[in-house]
N, C-alpha and C positions, 0 to 999 in steps of 0.2 A: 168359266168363272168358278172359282172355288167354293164350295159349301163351309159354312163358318158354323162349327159347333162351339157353345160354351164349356167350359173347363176343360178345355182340350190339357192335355198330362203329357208324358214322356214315354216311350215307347221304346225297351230293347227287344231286337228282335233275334235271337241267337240260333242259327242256321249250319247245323250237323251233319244234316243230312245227303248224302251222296246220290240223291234219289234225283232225275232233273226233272220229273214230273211236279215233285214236292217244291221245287226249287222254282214253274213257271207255272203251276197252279194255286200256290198257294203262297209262300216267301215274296216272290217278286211282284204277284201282283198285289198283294195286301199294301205291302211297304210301299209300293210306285203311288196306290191309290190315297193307304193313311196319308200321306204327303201332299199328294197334288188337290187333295179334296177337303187338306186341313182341318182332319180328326184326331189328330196329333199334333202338338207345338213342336218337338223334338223327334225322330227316329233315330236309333243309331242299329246299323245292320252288321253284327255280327259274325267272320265266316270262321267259319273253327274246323274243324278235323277233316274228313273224307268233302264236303264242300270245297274247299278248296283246291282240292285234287280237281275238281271236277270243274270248276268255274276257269280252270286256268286252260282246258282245251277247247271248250263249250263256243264257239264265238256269239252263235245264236243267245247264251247267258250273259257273256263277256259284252256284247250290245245291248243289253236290258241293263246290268247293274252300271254302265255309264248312263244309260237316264236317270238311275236313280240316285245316282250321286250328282247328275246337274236338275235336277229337282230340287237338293238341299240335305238327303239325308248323310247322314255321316257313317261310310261305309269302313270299318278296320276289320284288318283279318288276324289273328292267331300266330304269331312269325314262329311260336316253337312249333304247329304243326304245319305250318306252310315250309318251313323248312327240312321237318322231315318228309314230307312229297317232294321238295325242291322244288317249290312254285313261290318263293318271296316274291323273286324279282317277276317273273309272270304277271302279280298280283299287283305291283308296286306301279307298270307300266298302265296298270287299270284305272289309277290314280286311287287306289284302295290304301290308307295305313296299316304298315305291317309291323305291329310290335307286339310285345308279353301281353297276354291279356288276364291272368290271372287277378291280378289286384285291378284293374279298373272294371271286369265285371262284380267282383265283388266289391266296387265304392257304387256301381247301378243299381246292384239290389239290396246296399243297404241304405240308397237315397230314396228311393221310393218309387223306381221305374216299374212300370211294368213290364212283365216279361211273357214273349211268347217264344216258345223254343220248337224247332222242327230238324 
């Protein structure tokens, strides 16, 4: 059963980090939980730079961020830096969107998202 807080808000979550400790201590299971425990209305999970790299050989990750995109959250990655590691299509077959992300992070944080960056 989900826990139902009030004024639940919008939640980016933008995920840097090359680190896979950081990525299944702290990124995945935050986001799996904000979600499933409905302390967030919205998640959008973020993979941007060395992440990338690293989620595309990971399977052990590669099987977590498929629960959290059949959970609900909305998972896009970075396609200029996913492309230079060469992991679009990697990322693509994770069912991740892979596009530009400069102008839609910046339309996140001037709508009023919050932001947690790792």
């Amino acid at each position: 059963m989900k826990e139902e807080v009030k004024g639940r808000e919008k939640l980016l979550i933008l995920w840097s980090s090359g680190d896979r400790d950081v990525a299944l201590k702290m990124v995945f299971m935050y986001t799996l939980n904000g979600k499933m425990r409905g302390w967030w209305e919205d998640i959008c999970l973020v993979v941007w730079g060395p992440s990338s790299k690293l989620l595309s050989v990971d399977m052990e990750l590669q099987d977590y961020i498929k629960k959290i995109i059949e959970e609900g959250v909305n998972v896009v990655a970075c396609e200029a830096c996913a492309n230079e590691y060469g992991v679009s299509s990697e990322l693509e077959e994770l069912g991740i969107e892979v596009k530009y992300m400069g102008e839609p992070l910046t339309n996140y944080l001037k709508t009023g998202w919050k932001t947690l960056t790792f």
